[in-house]
N, C-alpha and C positions, 0 to 999 in steps of 0.2 A: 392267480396273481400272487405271487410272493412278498411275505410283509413289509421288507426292504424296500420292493419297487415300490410299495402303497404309500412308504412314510418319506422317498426321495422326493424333493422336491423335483420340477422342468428342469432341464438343463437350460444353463443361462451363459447367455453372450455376453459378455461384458461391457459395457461400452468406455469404457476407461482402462483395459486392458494391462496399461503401463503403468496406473499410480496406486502405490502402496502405503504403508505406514509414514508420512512424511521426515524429514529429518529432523524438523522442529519439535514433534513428538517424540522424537528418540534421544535427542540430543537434550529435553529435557528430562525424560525418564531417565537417564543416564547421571545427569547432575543431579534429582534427587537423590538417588543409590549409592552416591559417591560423597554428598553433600560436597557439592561443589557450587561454588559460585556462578548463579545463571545468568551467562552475559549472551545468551545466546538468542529464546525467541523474542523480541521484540515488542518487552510489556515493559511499566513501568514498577517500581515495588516498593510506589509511595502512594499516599492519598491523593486524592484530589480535594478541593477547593470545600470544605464543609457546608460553607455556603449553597452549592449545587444539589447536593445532596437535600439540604433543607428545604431547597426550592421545589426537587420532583417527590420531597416525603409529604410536602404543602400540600398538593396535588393531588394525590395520594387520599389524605387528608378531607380533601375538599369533594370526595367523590369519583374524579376524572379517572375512570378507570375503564369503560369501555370502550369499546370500537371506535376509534378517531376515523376519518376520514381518509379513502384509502392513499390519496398523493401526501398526507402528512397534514399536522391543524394550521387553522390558517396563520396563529401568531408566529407560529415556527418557519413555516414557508416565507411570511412577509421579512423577518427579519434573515432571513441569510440572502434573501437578495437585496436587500438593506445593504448586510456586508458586503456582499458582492461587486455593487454598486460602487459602495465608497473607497475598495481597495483597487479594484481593476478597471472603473470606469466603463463597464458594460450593466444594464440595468435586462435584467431579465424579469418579466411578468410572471408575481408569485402564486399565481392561479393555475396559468396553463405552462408554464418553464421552470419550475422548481418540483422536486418531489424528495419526499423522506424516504429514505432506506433502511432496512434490516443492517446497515452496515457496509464499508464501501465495496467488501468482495460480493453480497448480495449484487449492488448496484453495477459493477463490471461484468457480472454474467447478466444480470438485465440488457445491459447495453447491447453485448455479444450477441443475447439471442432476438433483439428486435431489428436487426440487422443484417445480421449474418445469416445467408441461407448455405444449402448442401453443394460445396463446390466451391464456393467464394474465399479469396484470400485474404486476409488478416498478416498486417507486417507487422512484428512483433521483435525491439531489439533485448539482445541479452545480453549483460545475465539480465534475468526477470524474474518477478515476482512471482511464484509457483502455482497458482491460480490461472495465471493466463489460458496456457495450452491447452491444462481440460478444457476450459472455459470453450474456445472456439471447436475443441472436437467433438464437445458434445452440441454445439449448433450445425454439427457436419462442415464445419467451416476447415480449412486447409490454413496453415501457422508457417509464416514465412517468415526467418531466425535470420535477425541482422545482428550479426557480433558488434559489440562495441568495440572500438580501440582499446591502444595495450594503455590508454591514457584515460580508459572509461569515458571517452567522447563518441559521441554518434558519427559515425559516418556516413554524412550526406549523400554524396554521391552512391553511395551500395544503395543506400536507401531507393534513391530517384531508378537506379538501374534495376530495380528488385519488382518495380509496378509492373503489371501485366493485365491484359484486356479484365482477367478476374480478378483485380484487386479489389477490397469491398471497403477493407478499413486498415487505418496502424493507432497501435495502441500505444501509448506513452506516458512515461512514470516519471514527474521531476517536483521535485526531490529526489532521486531515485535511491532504490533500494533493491538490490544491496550495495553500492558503489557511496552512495552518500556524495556523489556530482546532481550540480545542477544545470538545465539548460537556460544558456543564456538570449538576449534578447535578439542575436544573429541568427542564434540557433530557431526560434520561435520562426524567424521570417521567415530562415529556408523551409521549416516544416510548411508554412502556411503557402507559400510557392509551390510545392512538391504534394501539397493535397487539393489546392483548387484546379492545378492542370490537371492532375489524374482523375477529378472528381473522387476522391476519397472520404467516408466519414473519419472522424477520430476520435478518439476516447482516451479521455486523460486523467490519468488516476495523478491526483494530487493531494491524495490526504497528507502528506507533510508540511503543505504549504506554510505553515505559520513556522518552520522551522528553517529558513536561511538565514546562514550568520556573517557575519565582517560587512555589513553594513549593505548587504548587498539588496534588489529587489525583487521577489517572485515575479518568474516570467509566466503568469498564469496565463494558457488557450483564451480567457475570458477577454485577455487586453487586447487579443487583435481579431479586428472583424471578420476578416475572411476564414480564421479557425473559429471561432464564436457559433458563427453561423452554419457548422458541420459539424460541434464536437460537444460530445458529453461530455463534463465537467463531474469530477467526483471526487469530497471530502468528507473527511473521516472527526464526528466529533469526541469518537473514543479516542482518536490521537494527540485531539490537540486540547482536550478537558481530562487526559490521563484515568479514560474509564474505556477500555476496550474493551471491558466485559459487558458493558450494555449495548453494544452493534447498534452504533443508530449513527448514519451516514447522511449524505443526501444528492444529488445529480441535480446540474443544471443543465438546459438545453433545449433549443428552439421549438415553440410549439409544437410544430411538426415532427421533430424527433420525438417530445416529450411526449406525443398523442403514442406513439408505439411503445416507448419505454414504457408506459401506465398501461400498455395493453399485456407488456409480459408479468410485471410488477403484481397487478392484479390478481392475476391467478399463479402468482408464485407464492409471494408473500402476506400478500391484500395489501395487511396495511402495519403498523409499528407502537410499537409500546407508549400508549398512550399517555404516562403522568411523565413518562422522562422525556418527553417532545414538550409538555407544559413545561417543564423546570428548565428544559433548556432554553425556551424561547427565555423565559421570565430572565437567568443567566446572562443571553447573549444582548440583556442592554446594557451592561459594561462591555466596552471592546477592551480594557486593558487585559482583561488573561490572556487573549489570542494577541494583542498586541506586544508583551512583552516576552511570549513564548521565545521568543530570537537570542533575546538573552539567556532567559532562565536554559536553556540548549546549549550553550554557545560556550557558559562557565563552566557546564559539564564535559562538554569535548573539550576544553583548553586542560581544566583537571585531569583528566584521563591522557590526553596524548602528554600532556607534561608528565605523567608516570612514568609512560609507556616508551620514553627518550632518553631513559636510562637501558632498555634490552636492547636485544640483538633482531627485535622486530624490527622492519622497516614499517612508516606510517605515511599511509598514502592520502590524499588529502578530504574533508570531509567538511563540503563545501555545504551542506544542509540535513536533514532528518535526525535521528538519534542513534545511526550506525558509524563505526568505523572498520576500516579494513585493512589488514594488515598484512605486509607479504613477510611470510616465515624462514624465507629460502638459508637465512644464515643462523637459522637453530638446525632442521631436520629437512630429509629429503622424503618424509614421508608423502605419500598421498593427502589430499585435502581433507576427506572423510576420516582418514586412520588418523591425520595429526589431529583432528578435532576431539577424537576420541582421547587420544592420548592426552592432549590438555585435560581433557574434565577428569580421569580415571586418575592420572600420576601428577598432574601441576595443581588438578581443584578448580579450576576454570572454567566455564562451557563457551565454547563459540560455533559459528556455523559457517563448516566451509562453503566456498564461493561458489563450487561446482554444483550443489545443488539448486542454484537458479540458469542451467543450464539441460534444455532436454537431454543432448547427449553431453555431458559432465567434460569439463573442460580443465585441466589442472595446470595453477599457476601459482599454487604453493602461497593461498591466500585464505584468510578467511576472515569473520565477520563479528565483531563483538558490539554489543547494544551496551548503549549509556544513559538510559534511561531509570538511572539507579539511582537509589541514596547516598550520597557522597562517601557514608560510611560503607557501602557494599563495595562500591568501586575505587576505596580505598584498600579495602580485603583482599579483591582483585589483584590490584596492583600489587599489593605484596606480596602475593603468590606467584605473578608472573614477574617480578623479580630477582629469582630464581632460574631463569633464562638469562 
């Protein structure tokens, strides 16, 4: 045997075949080397609340540093169905229908694979969050790509005509991202019409939720019975406490679903970071940070698209989350990918075009910048894209 064959690894199948470097990683290495302004992956690059911090360093502090219990501690679990309760009126039992997560993309692939078996369909509309697809190809699960309108609205009916004897689940994002549309309380029924006839689960990634603005209200799965009672529910407390670097999420959802979810949960992750589930329970008994998130969002996208009403960007509407989207078509004809780059290399900008929440990349001369910024960075922004 030759030394080469000794020290070669098996050849290996990949099972993700198609995903590469992401474009959030590129397009931020990119504005590093360029020192450009990162409006692109969707963090914030401000503090959070000091308080927080002193609540899970208390903690900390106090010992709680080992292995919490794997569905999350109880004070944690009792208070987000507290919240839950008192924003959408569905009371889920914090024992057996709540669990803490590594973070809401841990808890979307949880859902995926207690679920989805080899063969089964998953409706999935796009553009989407870039986690999805693997997500269900590596349950062996089959991703059926409903386009959104050229108005970033769902369309129902593709939907309802898309279900097949193998349909198993559809997944849905509102707040959504990247579109920054939300769905409303019509939209909510048809979903819940279109999933009890087909017998479908659902899974609803809602880490934006505390971010709809113009007075409007989250149409969260949790308000209507008939989705309640088939859908995982899943928010993100790195989104709405501006710590995304701690991954700690959590999923709501009927006994019975939550008895599977804790079966994949378990031996993915076990269980989650034990003093910052203490500091946030201790946290979440003031609701104003999450309650006032609407505003504190709301000034930042009025600041930003008031910039941005000076170019030659057109501004599409950004009905909730911390994105906006912009169609470029009367600067350049470039590609989505090649204008993105050109922004951050020659304007100092980074954004992320839209195609890349599309399996096969869709160009519509748009792309996506986060406002999640300090007024000062996104007044920097704005200067440089002034310039257009």
């Amino acid at each position: 045997m030759n030394a080469s064959a000794t020290l070669s690894p098996p050849a290996l199948e990949s099972k993700l075949p198609k995903v590469g470097t992401t474009i959030f990683t590129v397009m931020s290495a990119l504005a590093s080397e360029h020192k450009a302004v990162n409006l692109g992956q969707g963090f914030p690059d401000f503090h959070c609340d000091p308080a927080l911090v002193d609540a899970v360093a208390g903690a900390m502090r106090e010992g709680l540093n080992q292995y919490p219990p794997m569905t999350g501690i109880a004070p944690l679990r009792q208070a987000i169905s507290a919240k839950v309760a008192t924003l959408y009126g569905h009371h889920y039992d914090p024992d057996t229908e709540v669990t803490v997560t590594a973070g809401a993309t841990q808890a979307i692939l949880t859902a995926i694979l207690a679920i989805v078996r080899p063969g089964d369909e998953v409706i999935v509309i796009e553009p989407a969050y870039d986690s999805y697809l693997p997500n269900i190809e590596l349950a062996g699960g089959v991703a059926v790509r409903i386009p959104m309108t050229d108005a970033f609205r769902i369309d129902w009916n593709a939907v309802a005509a898309a279900v097949t004897p193998r349909s198993r689940a559809i997944l849905i994002n509102s707040p959504h991202n990247p579109s920054g549309m939300t769905l409303s309380d019509a939209d909510m029924r048809r979903l819940e019409s279109i999933a009890i006839e087909a017998g479908l689960f659902v899974i609803s990634d809602e880490v934006y939720e505390h971010m709809v603005f113009d007075g409007e209200p989250h149409c969260s799965a949790c308000r209507y019975p008939g989705l309640a009672a088939r859908s995982f529910v899943i928010s993100s407390f790195g989104k709405t406490y501006h710590v995304t670097g701690w991954k700690v999420a959590y999923c709501v959802a009927p006994a019975a679903l939550s008895t599977e979810f804790r079966k994949v949960h378990q031996f993915n992750v076990f269980t989650v970071n034990t003093p910052v589930q203490y500091g946030l329970a201790a946290y979440m008994a003031d609701p104003r940070p999450y309650l006032e998130l609407p505003a504190f969002y709301q000034r930042k996208r009025d600041l930003f698209r008031a910039g941005l009403a000076g170019t030659r960007f057109k501004l599409l509407p950004s009905q909730g989350t911390y994105f906006q989207i912009v169609d470029y078509s009367a600067i350049s004809n470039l590609p989505e990918a090649d204008f993105a780059k050109w922004l951050t290399t020659e304007i100092g900008v980074a954004a992320i075009p839209l195609s890349a929440f599309y399996d096969q990349p869709v160009e519509r001369s748009i792309v996506r910048f986060c406002y999640a910024k300090q007024d000062a960075t996104l007044e920097l922004a704005l200067e440089r894209l002034a310039r257009l």
